[in-house]
KOLRODREN-567368 format. One record per residue: z, y, x of N, C-alpha, C, CB in turn; residue number from 1. Coordinates in nm, 3 decimals, decimal comma, always signed. Last residue first. Glycine has a CB too. Layout:
// KOLRODREN-567368
nw	nv	nu	caw	cav	cau	cw	cv	cu	cbw	cbv	cbu	resi
Z	Y	X	Z	Y	X	Z	Y	X	Z	Y	X	NUM
...
// end
This chain:
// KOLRODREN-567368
nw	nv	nu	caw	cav	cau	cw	cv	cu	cbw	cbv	cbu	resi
+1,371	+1,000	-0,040	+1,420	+0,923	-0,244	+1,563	+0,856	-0,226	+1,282	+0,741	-0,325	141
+1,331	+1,215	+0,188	+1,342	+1,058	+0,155	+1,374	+1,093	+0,005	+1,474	+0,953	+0,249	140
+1,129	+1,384	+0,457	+1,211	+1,429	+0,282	+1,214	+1,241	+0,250	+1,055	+1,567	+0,109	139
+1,242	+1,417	+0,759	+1,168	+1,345	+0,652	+1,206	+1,370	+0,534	+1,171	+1,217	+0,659	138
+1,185	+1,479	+1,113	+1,270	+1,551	+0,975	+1,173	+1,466	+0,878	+1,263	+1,764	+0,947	137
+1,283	+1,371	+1,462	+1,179	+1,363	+1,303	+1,277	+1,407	+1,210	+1,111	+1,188	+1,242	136
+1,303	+1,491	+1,793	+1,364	+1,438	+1,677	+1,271	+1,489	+1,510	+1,535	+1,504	+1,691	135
+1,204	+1,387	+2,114	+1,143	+1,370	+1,949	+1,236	+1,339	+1,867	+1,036	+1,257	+1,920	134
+1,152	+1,536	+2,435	+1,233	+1,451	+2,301	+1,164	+1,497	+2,200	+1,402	+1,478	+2,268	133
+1,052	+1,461	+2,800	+1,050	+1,472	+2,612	+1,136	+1,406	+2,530	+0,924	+1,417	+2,544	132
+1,034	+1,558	+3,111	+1,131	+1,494	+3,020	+1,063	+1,497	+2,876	+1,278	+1,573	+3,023	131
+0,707	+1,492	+3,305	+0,832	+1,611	+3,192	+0,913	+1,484	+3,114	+0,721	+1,751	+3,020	130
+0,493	+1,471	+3,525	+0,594	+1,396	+3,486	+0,658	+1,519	+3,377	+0,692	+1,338	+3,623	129
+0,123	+1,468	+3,384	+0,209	+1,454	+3,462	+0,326	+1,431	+3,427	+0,208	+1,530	+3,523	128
+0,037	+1,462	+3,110	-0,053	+1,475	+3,218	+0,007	+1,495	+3,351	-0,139	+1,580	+3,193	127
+0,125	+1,234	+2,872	+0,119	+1,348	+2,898	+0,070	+1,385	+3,054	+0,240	+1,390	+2,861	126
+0,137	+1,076	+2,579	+0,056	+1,058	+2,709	+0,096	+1,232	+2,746	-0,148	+1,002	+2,686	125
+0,313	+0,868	+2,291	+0,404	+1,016	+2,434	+0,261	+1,033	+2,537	+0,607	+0,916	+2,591	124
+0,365	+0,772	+2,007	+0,281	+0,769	+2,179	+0,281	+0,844	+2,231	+0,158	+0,752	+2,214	123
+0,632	+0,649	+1,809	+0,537	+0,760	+1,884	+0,491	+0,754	+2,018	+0,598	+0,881	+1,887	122
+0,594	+0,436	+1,536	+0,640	+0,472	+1,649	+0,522	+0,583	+1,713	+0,671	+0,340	+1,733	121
+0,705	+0,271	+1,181	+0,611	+0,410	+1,300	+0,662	+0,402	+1,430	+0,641	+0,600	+1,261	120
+0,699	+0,073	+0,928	+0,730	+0,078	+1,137	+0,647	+0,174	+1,125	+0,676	-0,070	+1,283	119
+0,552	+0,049	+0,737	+0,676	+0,040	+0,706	+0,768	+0,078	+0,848	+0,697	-0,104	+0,644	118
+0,367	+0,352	+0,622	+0,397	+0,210	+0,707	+0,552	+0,117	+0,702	+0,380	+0,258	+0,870	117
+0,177	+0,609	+0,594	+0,220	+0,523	+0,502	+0,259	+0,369	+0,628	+0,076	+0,506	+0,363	116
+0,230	+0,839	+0,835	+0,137	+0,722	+0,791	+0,242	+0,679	+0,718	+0,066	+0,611	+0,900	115
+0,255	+1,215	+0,725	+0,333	+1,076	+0,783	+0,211	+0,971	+0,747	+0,509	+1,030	+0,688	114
+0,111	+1,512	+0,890	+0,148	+1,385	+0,797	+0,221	+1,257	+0,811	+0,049	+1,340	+0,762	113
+0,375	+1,734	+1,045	+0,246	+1,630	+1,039	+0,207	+1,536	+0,899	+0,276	+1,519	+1,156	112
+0,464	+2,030	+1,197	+0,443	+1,944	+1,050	+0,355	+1,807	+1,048	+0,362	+2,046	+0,939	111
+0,643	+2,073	+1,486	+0,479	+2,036	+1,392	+0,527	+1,936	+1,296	+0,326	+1,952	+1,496	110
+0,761	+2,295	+1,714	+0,811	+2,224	+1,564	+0,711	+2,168	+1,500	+0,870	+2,320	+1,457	109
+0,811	+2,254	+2,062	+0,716	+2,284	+1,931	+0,811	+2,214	+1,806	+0,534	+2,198	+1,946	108
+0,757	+2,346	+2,373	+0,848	+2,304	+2,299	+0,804	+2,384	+2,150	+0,993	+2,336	+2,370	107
+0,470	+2,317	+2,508	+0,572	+2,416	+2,554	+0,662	+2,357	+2,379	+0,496	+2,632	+2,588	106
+0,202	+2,255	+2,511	+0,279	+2,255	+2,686	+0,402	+2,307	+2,666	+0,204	+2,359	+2,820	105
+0,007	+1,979	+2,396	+0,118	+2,083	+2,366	+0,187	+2,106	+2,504	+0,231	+2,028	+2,248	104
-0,229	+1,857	+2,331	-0,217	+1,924	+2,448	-0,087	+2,028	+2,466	-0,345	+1,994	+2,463	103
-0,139	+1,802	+1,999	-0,238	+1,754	+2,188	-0,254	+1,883	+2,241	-0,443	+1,670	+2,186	102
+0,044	+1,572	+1,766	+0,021	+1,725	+1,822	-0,091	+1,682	+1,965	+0,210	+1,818	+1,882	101
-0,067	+1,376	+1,589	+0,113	+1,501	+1,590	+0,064	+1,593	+1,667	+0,297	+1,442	+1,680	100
-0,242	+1,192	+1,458	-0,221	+1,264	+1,592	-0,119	+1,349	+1,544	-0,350	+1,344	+1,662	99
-0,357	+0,961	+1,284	-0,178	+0,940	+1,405	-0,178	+1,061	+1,438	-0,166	+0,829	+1,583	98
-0,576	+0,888	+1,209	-0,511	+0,965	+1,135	-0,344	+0,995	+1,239	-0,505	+0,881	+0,972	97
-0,937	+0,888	+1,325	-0,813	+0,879	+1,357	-0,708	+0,967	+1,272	-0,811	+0,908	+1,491	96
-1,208	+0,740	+1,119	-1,163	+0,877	+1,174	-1,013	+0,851	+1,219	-1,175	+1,004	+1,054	95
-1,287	+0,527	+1,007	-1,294	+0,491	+1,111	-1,231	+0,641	+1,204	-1,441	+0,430	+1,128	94
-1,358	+0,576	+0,767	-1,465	+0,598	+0,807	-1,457	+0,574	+0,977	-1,504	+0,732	+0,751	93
-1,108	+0,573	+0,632	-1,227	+0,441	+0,562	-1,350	+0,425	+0,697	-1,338	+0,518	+0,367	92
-0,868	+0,642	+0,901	-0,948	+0,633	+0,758	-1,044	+0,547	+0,747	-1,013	+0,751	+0,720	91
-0,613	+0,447	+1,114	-0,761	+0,496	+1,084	-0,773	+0,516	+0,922	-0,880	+0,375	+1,140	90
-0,392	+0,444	+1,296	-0,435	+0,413	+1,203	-0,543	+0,520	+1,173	-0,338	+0,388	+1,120	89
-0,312	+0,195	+1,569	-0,370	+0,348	+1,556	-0,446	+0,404	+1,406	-0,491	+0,360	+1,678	88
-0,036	-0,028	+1,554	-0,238	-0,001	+1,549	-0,233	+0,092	+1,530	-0,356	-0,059	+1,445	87
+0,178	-0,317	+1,704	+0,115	-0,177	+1,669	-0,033	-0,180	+1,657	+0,148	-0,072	+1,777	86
+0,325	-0,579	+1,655	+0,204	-0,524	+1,662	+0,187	-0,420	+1,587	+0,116	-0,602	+1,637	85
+0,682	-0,506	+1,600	+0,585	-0,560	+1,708	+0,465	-0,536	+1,717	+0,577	-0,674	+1,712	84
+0,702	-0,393	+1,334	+0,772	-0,340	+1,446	+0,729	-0,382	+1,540	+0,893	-0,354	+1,454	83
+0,516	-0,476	+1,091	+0,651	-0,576	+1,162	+0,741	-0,555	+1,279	+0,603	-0,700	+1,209	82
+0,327	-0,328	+1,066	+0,384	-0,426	+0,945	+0,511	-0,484	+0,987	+0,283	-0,555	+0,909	81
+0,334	-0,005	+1,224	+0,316	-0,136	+1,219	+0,397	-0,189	+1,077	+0,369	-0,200	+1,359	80
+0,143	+0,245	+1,378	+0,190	+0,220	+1,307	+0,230	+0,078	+1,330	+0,133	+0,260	+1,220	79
+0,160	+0,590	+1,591	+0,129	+0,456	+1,540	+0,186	+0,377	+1,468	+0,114	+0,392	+1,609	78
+0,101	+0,871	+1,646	+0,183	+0,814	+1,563	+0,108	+0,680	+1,539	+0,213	+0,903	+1,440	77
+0,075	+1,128	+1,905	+0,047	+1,037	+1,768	+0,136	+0,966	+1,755	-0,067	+0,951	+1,758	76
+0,111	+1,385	+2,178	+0,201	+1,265	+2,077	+0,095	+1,196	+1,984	+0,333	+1,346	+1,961	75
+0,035	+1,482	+2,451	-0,004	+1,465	+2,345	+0,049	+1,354	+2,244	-0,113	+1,458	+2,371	74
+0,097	+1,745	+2,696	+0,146	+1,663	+2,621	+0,084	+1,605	+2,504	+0,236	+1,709	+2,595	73
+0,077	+1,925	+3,015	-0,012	+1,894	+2,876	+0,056	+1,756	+2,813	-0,198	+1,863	+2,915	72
+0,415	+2,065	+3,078	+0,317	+1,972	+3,124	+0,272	+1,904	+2,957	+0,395	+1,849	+3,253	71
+0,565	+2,279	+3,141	+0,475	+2,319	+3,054	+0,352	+2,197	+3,090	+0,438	+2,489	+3,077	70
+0,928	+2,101	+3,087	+0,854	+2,205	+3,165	+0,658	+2,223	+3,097	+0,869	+2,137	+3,357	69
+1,056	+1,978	+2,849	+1,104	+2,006	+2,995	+1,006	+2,104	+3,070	+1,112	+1,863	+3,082	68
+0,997	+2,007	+2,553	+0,936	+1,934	+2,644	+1,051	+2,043	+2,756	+0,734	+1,935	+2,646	67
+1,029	+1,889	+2,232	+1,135	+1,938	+2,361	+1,100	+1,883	+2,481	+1,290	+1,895	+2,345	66
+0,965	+1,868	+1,890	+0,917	+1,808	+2,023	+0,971	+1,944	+2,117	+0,722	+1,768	+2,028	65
+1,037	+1,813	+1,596	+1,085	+1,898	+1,686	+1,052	+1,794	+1,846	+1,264	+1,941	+1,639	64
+0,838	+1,686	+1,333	+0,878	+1,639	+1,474	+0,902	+1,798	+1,560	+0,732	+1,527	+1,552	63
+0,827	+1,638	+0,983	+0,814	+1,710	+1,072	+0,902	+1,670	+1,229	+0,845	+1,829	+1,004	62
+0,671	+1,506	+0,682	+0,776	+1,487	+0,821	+0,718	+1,622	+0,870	+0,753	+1,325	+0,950	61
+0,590	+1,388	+0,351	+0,668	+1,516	+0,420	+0,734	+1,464	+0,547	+0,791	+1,586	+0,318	60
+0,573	+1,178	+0,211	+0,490	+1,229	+0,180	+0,513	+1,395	+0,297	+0,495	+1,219	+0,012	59
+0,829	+1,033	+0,109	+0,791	+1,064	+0,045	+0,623	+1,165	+0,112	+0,909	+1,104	-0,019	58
+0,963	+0,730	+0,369	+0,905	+0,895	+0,352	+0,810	+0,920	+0,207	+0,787	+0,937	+0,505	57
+1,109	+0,484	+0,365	+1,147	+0,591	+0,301	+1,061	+0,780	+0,286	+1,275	+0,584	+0,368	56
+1,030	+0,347	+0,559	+0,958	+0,318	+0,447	+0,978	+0,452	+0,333	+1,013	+0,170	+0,392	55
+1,047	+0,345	+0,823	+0,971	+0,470	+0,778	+0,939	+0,451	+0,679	+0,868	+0,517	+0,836	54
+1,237	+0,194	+1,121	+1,166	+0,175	+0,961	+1,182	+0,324	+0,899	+1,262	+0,043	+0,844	53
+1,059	+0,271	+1,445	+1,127	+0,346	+1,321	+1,090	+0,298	+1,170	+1,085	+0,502	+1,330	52
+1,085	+0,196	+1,767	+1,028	+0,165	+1,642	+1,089	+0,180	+1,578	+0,984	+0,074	+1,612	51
+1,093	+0,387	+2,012	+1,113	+0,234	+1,982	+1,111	+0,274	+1,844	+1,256	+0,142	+2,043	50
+0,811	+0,584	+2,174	+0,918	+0,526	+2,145	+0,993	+0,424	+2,072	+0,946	+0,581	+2,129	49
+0,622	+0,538	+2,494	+0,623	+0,461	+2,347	+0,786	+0,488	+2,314	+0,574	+0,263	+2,354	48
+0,372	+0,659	+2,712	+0,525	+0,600	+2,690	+0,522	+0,561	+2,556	+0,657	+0,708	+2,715	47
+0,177	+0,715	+3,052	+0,186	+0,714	+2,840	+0,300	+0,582	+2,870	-0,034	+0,643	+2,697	46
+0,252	+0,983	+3,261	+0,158	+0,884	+3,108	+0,157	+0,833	+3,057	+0,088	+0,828	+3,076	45
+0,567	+0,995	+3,278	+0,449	+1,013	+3,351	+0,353	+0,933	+3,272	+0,460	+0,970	+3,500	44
+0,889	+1,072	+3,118	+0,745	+1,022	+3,102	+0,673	+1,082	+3,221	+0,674	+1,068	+2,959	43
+1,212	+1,081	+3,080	+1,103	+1,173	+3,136	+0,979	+1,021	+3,142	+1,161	+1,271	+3,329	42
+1,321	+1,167	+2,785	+1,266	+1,070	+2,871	+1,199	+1,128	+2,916	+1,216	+0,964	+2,839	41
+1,566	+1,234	+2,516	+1,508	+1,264	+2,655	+1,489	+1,153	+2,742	+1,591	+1,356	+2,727	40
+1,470	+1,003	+2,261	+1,618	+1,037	+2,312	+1,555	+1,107	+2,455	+1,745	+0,877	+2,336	39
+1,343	+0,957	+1,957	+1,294	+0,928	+2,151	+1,365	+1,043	+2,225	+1,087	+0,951	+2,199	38
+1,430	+1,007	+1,719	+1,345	+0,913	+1,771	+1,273	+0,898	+1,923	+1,257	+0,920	+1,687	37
+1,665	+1,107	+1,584	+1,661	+1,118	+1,687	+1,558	+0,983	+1,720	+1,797	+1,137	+1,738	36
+1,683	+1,258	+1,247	+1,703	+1,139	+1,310	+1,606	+1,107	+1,474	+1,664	+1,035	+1,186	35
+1,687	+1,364	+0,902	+1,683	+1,424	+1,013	+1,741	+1,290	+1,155	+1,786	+1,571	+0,982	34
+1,587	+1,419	+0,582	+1,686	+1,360	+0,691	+1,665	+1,352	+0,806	+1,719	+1,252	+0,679	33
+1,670	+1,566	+0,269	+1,628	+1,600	+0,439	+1,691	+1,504	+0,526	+1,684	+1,754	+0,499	32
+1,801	+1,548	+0,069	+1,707	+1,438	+0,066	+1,654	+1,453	+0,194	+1,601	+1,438	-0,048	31
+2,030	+1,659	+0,111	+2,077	+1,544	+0,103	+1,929	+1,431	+0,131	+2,160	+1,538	-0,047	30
+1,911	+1,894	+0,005	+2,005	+1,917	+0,137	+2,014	+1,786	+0,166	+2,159	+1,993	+0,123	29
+1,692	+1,878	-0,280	+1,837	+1,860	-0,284	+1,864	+1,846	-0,077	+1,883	+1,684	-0,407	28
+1,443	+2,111	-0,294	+1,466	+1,956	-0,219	+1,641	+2,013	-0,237	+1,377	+1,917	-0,001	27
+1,312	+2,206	-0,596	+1,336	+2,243	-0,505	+1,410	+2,129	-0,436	+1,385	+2,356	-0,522	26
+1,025	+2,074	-0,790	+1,153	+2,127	-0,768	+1,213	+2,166	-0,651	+1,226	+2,057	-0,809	25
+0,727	+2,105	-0,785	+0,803	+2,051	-0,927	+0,942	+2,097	-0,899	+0,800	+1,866	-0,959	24
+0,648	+2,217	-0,539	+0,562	+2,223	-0,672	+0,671	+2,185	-0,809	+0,419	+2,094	-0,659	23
+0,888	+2,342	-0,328	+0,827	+2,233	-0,401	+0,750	+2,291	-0,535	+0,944	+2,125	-0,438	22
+0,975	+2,645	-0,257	+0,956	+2,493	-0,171	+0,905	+2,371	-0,219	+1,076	+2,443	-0,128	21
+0,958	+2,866	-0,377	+0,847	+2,765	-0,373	+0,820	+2,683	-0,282	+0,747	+2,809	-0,382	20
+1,216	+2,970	-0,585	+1,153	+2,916	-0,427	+1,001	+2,884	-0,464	+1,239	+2,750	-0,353	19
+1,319	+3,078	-0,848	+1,361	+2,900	-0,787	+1,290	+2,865	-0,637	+1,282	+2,756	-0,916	18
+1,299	+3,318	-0,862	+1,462	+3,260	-0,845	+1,509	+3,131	-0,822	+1,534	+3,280	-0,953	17
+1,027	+3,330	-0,844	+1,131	+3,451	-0,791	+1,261	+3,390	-0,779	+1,146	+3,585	-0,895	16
+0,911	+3,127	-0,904	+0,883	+3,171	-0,792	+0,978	+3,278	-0,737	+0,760	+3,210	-0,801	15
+1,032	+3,126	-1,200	+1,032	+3,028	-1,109	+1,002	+3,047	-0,946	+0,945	+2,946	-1,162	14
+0,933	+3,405	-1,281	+1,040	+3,407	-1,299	+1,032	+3,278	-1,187	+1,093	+3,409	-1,449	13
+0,650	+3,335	-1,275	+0,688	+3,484	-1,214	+0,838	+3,434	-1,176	+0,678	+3,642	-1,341	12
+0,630	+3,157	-1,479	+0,613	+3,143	-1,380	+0,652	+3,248	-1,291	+0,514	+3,110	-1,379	11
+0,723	+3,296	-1,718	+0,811	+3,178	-1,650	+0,763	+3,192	-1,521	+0,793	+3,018	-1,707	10
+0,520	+3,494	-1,722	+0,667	+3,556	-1,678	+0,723	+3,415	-1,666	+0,760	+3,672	-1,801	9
+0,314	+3,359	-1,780	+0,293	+3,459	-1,666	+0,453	+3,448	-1,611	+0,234	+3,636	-1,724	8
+0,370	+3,220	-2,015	+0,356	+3,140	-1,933	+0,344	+3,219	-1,788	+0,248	+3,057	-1,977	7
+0,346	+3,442	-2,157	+0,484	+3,354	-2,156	+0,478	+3,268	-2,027	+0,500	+3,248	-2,296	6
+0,101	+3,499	-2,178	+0,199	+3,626	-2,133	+0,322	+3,578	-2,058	+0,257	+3,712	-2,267	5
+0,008	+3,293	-2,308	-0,041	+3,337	-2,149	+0,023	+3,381	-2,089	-0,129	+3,415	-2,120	4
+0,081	+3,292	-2,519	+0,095	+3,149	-2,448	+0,079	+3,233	-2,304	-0,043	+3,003	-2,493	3
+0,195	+3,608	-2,658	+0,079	+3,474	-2,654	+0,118	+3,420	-2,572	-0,070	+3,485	-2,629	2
+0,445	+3,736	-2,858	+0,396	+3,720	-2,722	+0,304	+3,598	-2,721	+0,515	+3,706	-2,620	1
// end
């Protein structure tokens, strides 16, 4: 059998009986962690939740957002060195990297990227009054 053939059927074989939840392996149950970052609040424009050490993210979040009724909602993600001064983090070019979700009217699961930080927190603006919650999923080490 040639390199190719072999290399067809591992791979065949890995996708069939190992997932393709990960490029290299599949996530141990233990590395998911899961954690209540802005407890129901009802908000009228813009809110903030309290500050999350986030050193632990490998590269993977996701935010279950629970809105109360179908009022326009827009989350990001800000960052900080010290849990006190926040900043809206930007690429080289000055492009905005925070946003989670906009204009969401109706209770959502969104993948996002995470900012590299050691403090995250989330900016709640939404276009009238609704309760919201934010609980974050993170693959950790």
């Amino acid at each position: 059998m040639n390199f190719s053939k072999c290399f067809a059927m591992v791979l065949i074989f890995s996708l069939v009986f190992g997932g393709i939840t990960h490029p290299a392996r599949a996530l141990a149950q233990d590395e998911i962690k899961a954690f209540e970052v802005l407890p129901a609040k009802s908000i009228n424009g813009t809110d903030y939740s309290d500050a999350i050490l986030f050193t632990a993210s490998q590269g993977f979040a996701s935010a279950l957002v629970t809105l109360s009724s179908a009022v326009s909602t827009t989350i990001t993600v800000q960052c900080s060195y010290d849990g006190t001064t926040w900043y809206d983090p930007v690429d080289e070019n000055g492009s905005s990297l925070g946003a989670v979700g906009s204009a969401i009217t109706a209770s959502t699961f969104i993948q996002f990227p995470p900012i590299v930080a050691k403090y995250i927190r989330f900016k709640v603006v939404t276009a009238g009054a609704v309760t919201v919650t934010i609980d974050v999923m993170s693959v950790q080490g």
